[in-house]
LOVEXLUM-211085 format. One record per residue: residue in three letters; x, y, z of N, C-alpha, C in turn. Coordinates in steps of 0.05 Angstrom, whole numbers, plus 5000, padded with zeros to 4 digits. Example, Ala and Ser with C-alpha at 12.3 -4.5 7.8 and 13.67 -1.06 7.14 Angstrom:
residues 2
ALA526448865156524649105156526449345156SER525749555142527349795143525850015157
This chain:
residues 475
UNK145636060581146236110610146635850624UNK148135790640149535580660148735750683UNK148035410709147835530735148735330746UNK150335340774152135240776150035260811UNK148735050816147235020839148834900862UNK149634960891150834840912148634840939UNK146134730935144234740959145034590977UNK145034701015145834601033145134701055UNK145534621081143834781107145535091118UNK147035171102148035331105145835601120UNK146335811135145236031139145036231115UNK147336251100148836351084148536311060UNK147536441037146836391013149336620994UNK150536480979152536620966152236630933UNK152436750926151536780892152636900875UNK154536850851156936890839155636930804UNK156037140789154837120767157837200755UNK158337090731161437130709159737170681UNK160337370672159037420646162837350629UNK162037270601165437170588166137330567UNK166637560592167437860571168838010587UNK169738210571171338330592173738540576UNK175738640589177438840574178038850544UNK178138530541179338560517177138540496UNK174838600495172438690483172038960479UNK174339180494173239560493173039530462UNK171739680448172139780419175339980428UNK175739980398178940120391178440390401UNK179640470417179740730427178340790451UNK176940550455175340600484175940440503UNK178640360507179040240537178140330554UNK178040120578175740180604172840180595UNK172440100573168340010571167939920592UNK168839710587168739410603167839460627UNK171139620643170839640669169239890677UNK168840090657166040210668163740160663UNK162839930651160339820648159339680674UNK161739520678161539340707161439490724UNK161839640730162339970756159640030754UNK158740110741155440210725154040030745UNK154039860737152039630750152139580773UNK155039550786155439430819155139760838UNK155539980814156640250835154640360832UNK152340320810151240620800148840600800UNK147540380819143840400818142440270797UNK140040260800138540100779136840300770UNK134740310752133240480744130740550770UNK130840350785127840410804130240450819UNK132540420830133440530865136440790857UNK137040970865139241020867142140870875UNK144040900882146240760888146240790921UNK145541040935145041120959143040950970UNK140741010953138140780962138840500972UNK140840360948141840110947143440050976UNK145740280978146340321003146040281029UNK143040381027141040471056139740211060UNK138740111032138139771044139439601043UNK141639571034144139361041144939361066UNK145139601076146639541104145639481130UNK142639411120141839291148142438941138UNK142238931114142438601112145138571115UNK147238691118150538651115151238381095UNK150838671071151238441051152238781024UNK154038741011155438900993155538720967UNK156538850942156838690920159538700906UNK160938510906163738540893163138530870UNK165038670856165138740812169038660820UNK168838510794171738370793171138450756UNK172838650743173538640720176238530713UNK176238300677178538320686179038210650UNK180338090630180438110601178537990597UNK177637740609175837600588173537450602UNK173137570632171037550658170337780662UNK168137800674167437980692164937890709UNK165837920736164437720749162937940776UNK160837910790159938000813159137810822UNK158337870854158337730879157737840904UNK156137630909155337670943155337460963UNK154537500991153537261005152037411029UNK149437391032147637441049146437221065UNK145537351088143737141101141837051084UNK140936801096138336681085135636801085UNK135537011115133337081108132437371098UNK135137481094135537691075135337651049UNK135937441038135937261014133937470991UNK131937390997129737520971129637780966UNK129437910987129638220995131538380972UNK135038150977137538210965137038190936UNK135637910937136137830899134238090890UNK132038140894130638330882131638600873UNK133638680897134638890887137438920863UNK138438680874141038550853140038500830UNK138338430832136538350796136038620780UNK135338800802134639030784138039170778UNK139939200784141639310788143939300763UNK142938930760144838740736142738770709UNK140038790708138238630689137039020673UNK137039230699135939480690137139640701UNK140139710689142239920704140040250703UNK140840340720139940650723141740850709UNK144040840695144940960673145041220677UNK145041320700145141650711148241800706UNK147642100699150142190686152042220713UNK150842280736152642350761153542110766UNK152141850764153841630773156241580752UNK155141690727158041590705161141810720UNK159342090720161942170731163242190750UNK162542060767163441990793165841720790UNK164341570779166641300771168741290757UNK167341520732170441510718172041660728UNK171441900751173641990770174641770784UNK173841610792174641440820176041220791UNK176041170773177541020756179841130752UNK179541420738181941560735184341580759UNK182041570784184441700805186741410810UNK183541170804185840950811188640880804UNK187840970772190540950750192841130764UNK191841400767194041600767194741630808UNK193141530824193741520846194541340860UNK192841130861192240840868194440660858UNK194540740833196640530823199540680816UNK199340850794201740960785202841210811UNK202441290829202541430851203641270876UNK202040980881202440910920202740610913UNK203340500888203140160885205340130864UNK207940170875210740150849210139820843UNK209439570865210239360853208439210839UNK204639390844203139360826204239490798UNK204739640796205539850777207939710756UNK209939630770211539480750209639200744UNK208838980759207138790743205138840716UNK203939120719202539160702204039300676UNK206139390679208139470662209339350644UNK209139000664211538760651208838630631UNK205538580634203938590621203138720596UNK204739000601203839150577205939090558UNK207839140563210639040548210238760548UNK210238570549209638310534207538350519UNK205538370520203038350508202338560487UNK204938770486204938920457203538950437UNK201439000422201039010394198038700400UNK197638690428196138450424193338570440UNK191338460441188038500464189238610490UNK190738370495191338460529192838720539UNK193938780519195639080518194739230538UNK191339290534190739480553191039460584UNK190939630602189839540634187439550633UNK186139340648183839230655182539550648UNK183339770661181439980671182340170650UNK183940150628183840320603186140520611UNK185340710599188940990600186841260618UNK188141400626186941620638186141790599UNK187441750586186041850552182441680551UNK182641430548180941280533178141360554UNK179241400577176741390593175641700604UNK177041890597176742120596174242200565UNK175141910551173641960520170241870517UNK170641650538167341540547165341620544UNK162641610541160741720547158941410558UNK156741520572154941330585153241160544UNK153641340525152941130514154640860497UNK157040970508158640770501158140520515UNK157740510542156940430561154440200553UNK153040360543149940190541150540050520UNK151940140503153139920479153439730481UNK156239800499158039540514155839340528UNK154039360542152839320558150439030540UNK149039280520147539110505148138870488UNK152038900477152138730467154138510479UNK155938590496157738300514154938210537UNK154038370551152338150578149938050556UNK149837840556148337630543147737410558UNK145937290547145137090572147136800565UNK147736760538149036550526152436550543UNK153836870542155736850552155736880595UNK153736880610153636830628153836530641UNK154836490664154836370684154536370714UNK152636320724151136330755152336200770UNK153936200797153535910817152136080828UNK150135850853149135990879149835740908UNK150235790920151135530938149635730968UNK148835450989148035531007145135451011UNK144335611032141035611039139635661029UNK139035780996137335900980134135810979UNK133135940976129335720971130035490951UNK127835330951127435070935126235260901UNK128035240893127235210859127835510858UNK129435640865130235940866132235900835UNK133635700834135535690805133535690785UNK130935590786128635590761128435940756UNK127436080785127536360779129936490772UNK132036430784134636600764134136640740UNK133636230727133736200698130936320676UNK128936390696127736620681127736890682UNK127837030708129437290702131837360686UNK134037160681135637260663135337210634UNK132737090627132137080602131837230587UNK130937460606131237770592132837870583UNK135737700581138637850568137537700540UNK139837880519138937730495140337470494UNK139137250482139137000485141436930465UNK143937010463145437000438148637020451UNK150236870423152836990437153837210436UNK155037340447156237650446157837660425UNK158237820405160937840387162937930408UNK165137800394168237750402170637820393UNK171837960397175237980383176637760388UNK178037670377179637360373182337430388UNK183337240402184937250424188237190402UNK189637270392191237110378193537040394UNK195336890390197636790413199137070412UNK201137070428202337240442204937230427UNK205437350420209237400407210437380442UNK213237180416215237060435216937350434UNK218537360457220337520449222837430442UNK224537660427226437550412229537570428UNK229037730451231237860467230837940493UNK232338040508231738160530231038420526UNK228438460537227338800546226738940565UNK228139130579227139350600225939520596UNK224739560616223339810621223439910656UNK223940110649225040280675222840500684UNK221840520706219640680707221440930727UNK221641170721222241340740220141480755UNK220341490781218041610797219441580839UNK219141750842219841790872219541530886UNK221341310898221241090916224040980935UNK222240920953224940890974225940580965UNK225540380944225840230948225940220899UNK226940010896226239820868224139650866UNK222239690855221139410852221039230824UNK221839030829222138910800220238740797UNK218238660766218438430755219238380730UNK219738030725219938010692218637830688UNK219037720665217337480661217637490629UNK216237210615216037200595212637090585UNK212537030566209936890552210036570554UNK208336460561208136190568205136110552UNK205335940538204035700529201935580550UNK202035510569201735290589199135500599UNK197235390608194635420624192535170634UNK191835190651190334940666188434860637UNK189334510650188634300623190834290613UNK192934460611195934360591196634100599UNK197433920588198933720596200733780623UNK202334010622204534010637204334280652UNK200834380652200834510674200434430708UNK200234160713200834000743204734130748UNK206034050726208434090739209734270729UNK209734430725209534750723209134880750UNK206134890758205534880781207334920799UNK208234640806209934500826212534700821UNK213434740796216234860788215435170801UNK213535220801213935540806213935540841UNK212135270847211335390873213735320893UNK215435110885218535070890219935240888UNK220135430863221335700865220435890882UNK217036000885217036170905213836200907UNK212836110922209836030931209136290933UNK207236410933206336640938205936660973UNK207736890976207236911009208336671024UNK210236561018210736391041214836371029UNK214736211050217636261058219536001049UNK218235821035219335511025220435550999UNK220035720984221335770960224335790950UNK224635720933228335790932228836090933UNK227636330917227536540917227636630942UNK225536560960224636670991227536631002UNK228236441002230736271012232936421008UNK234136440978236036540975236536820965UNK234336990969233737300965234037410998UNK232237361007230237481030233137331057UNK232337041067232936901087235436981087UNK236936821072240236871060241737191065UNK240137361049241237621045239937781054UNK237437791062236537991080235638201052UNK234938191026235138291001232338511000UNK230338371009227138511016225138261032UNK223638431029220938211047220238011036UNK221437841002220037700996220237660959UNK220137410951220437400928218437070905UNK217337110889215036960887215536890856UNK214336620853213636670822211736540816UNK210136570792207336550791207836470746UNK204036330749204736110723201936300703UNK200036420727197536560725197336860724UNK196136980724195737300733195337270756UNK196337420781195437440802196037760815UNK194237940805194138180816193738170851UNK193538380850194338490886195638350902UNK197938220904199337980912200038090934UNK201338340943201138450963198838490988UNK196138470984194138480999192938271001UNK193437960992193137790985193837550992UNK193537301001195237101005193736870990UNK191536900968190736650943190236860933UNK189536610907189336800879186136830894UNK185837040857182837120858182036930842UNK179436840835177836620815177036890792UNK176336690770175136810741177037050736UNK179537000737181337200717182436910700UNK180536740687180936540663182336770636UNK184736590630185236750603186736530581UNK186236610562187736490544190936570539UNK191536690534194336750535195436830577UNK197736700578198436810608201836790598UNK203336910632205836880627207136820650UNK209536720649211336600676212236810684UNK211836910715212637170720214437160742UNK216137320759217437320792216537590789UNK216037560810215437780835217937860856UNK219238040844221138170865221538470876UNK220838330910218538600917221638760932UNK220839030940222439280933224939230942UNK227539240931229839310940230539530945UNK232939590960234039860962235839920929UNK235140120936236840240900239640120894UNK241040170918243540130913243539760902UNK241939600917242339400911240439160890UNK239739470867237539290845238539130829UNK240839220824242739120804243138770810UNK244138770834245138570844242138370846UNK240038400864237938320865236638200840UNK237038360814236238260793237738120777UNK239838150790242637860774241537600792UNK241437600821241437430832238337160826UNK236037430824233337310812233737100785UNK235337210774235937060738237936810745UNK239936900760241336710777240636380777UNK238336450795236236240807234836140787UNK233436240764231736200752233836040731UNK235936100723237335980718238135710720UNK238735600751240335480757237235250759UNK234835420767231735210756231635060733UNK232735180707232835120682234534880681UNK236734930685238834810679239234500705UNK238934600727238334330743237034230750UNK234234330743231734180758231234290791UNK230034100800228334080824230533810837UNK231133780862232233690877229433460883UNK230733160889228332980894226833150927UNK228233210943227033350967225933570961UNK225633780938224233990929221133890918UNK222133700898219633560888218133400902UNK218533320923217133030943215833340963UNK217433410972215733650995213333860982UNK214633970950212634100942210134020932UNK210733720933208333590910206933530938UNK208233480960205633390981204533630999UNK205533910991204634110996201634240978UNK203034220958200634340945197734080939UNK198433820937196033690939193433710968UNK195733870991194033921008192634101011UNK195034391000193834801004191734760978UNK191134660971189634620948185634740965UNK185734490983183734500991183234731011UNK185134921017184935101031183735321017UNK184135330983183735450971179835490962UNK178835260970176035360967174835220996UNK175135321012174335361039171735601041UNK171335721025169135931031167335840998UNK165035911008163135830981163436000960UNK163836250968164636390936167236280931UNK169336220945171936120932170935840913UNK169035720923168535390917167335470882UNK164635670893163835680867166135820840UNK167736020845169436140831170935990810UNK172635780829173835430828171835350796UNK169535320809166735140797166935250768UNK167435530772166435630743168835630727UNK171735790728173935640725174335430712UNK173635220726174535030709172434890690UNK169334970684168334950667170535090647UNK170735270649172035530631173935310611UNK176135140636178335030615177334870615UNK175134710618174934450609176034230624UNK176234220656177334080667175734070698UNK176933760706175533660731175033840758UNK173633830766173734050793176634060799UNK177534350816179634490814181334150834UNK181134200865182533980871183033630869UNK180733650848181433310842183433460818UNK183333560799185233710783187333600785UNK187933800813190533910826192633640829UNK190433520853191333250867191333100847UNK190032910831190932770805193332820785UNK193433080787195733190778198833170783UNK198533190804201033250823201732880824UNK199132810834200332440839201132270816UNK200232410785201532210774204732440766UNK205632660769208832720772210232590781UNK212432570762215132440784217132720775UNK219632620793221732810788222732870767UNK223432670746223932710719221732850696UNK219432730711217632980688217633220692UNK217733240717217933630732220133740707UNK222733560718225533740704224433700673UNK222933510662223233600644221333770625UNK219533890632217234100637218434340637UNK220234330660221534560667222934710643UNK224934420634226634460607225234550586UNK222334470583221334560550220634790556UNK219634920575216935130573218535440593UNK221335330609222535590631224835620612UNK225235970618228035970608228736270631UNK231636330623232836500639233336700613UNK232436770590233636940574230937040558UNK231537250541229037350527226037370543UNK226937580572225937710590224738000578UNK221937960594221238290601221838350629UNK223338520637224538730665223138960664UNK221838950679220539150685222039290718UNK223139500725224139690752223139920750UNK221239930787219740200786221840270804UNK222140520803223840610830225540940818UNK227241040841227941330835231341260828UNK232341430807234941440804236441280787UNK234241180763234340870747235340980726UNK236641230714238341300695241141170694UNK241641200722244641060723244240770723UNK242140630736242640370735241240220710UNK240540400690241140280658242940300655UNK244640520648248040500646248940260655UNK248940180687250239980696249139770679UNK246839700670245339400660247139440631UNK246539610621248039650588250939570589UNK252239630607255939640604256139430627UNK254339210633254639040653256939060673UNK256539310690258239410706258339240732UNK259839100747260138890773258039060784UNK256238850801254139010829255838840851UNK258139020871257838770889256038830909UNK255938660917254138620949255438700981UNK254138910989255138871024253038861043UNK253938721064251638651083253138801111UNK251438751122251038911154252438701176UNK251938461169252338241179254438031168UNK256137861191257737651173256237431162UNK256937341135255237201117257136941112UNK255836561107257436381104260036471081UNK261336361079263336281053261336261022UNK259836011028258735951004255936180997UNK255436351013254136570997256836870987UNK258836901001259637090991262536940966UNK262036670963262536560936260536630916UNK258936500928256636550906256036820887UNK255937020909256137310908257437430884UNK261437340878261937480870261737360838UNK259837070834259437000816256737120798UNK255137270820252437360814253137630806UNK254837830820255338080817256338090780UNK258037850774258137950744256537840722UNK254137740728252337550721251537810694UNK252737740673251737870650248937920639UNK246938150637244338010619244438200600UNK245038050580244438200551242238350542UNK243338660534242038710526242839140518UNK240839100494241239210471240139520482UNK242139690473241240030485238340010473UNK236339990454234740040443232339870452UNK233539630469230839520482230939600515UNK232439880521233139870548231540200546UNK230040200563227240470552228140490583UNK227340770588226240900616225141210609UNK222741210622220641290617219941420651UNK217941650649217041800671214541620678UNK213841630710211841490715208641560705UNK209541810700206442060697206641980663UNK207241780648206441620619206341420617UNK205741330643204741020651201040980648UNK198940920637196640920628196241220630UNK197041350613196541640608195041720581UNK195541570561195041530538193541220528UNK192341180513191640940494193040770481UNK193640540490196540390481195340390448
């Protein structure tokens, strides 16, 4: 067990535990352990309180507990006042250290799991829905295959003693990590480090993470399901994760292409600003779920395998075709030309600064903290900033060159009416473009160069599928 101490005059005492386990630990056939083990614990009471009980005394301290499941973390969290402090840990201790294991709480969660899959996500979140799509299709035949939260099959298959299994043998005290930052008592990290001695003192057995198959071609997948709009992503498998040599400029390469949520990106630029295409277009080097509700990542989704992804959020139908020539377009013209010295000089003095925005709150700081124990590397913004200052322009482009490409894509499109626009992708039929508005010269040049922008690819890697067999079954 590691504890990761931040004492200071804070009011506020915040306390972050990451056990280094997680989805890709379910046994074969039981996706969603994981994430109903972690539910168990944060949702479902301890052996001395109910979950209601827990309830009734939390809410005078206004203080709740976040559960973040995710392949190879799983982390909870709080931040209470200081002089709520003891009151809180006592009950949190019992909650994490002596789950209450009650059959009504199991079935309560795995409804509220199930509904997530088939409501939450595959129902009212197309551009969650395709990201996790473009995950499953890369990650094929590998750990990560599954969704975090298993198939509406695997978790229909559960029982609470699968649960205690899971339980007894990933939370270990060897694979845990604590921060606590804030106002805590004097020598309160001594008592963490003997209350949790009660986990068994050992490492958890492990499934072996193996690298990720490259792909060999371009692959779609087409999700059919009722939407006023397309949402696309693709992406491929990438090598590169913090500590790579050439994850500083990587970094830089994606966030020049399309920063999450902001408007400096070439994508943002020449999707959105330009064409008026959707609200927005991103690309990312990490996992970064809920990107929509979101404007930073989350901490402790550490993974060993990740992939270079864009985020292209909903188009109108008529114009997916086009939208998804124009995305490859770009990503393209990244490959092949680099970063402009004014792309690279603005982005590199951007992100050495949003860096520190990024752990502005103590659970963000501690999250950071544990993170980069994880890879083996200096606190997150000396990282960052060291990083970035020894880049120049020529290493970016040539970073870019070894590790980006524009071909041997996963496409993933959620949206309604996507029969015909496989046809169109298969027989690379022209998409042209019309706008509402008069547009320069040099975009409706551009245009009719994008409209026949070819992407290869093979009737047999071009799948479309109903949305209601999207986590329906056990990959």
């Amino acid at each position: 067990m590691n504890v990761i101490a931040r004492p200071d005059s804070s009011p506020l005492v915040t306390i972050r535990l990451v056990w280094r386990t997680g989805a890709v630990q379910d046994p074969p056939g039981k996706g969603g352990a994981a994430w109903m083990t972690a539910m168990m614990l944060a949702s479902g009471g301890s052996r001395e309180l109910s979950f209601k009980q827990i309830l009734d005394l939390f809410f005078p301290m206004g203080v709740s507990v976040a559960c973040q499941i995710d392949k190879e973390m799983i982390a909870f969290s709080a931040e209470v006042h200081r002089d709520h402090f003891m009151p809180f840990y006592d009950v949190f201790r019992g909650m994490l250290l002596d789950p209450g294991w009650r059959e009504d709480d199991f079935e309560r969660l795995i409804d509220d799991a199930v509904n997530f899959l088939e409501v939450g996500l595959r129902g009212q979140n197309d551009e969650e829905l395709a990201k996790e799509v473009l995950y499953q299709e890369i990650f094929s035949g590998h750990p990560y295959r599954r969704h975090n939260a298993g198939s509406v099959e695997s978790l229909r298959r559960l029982c609470i003693g699968d649960l205690r299994q899971f339980y007894s043998e990933q939370f270990t005290g060897e694979s845990l990590t604590v921060g606590i930052a804030g106002g805590f008592p004097p020598g309160f990290d001594k008592l963490l480090l003997s209350d949790f001695r009660t986990l068994p003192q050992r490492v958890a057995p492990t499934q072996a993470v193996p690298p990720v198959r490259d792909l060999a071609e371009n692959e779609l997948i087409l999700v059919e399901k009722p939407a006023r709009g397309v949402a696309i992503s693709l992406g491929f498998p990438i090598s590169v994760r913090r500590g790579h040599p050439d994850f500083p400029a990587l970094m830089l390469a994606a966030s020049a292409l399309g920063q999450h949520r902001m408007s400096s990106g070439r994508l943002f630029t020449r999707m959105r600003q330009l064409r008026g295409l959707n609200y927005g277009d991103y690309a990312y080097l990490e996992y970064f779920p809920g990107g929509m509700f979101t404007l930073e990542p989350a901490q402790n989704m550490a993974r060993q395998c990740e992939i270079f992804q864009l985020w292209i959020r909903p188009v109108e139908r008529e114009q997916a075709h086009f939208a998804l020539r124009l995305a490859l377009h770009e990503l393209e013209r990244l490959v092949l030309d680099g970063l402009s010295t004014e792309e690279f000089e603005r982005t590199r003095s951007f992100l050495s600064k949003y860096v520190n925005l990024l752990l502005r709150t103590k659970v963000d700081e501690l999250g950071y903290a544990i993170d980069s124990a994880y890879y083996g590397i200096p606190p997150y913004p000396e990282y960052v900033r060291a990083g970035m200052s020894a880049l120049t322009l020529e290493s970016v482009n040539a970073a870019i060159r070894r590790h980006l490409r524009s071909d041997r894509l996963a496409i993933v499109m959620v949206g309604e009416g996507l029969a015909e626009l496989r046809e169109d992708i298969l027989a690379n039929r022209p998409s042209p473009m019309t706008y509402n508005s008069p547009k320069p010269d040099e975009i409706l040049e551009e245009d009719m160069l994008v409209q026949r922008r070819e992407i290869p690819m093979r009737v047999a890697c071009a799948k479309l599928l109903p949305a209601s067999e999207v986590f329906a079954l056990e990959p």
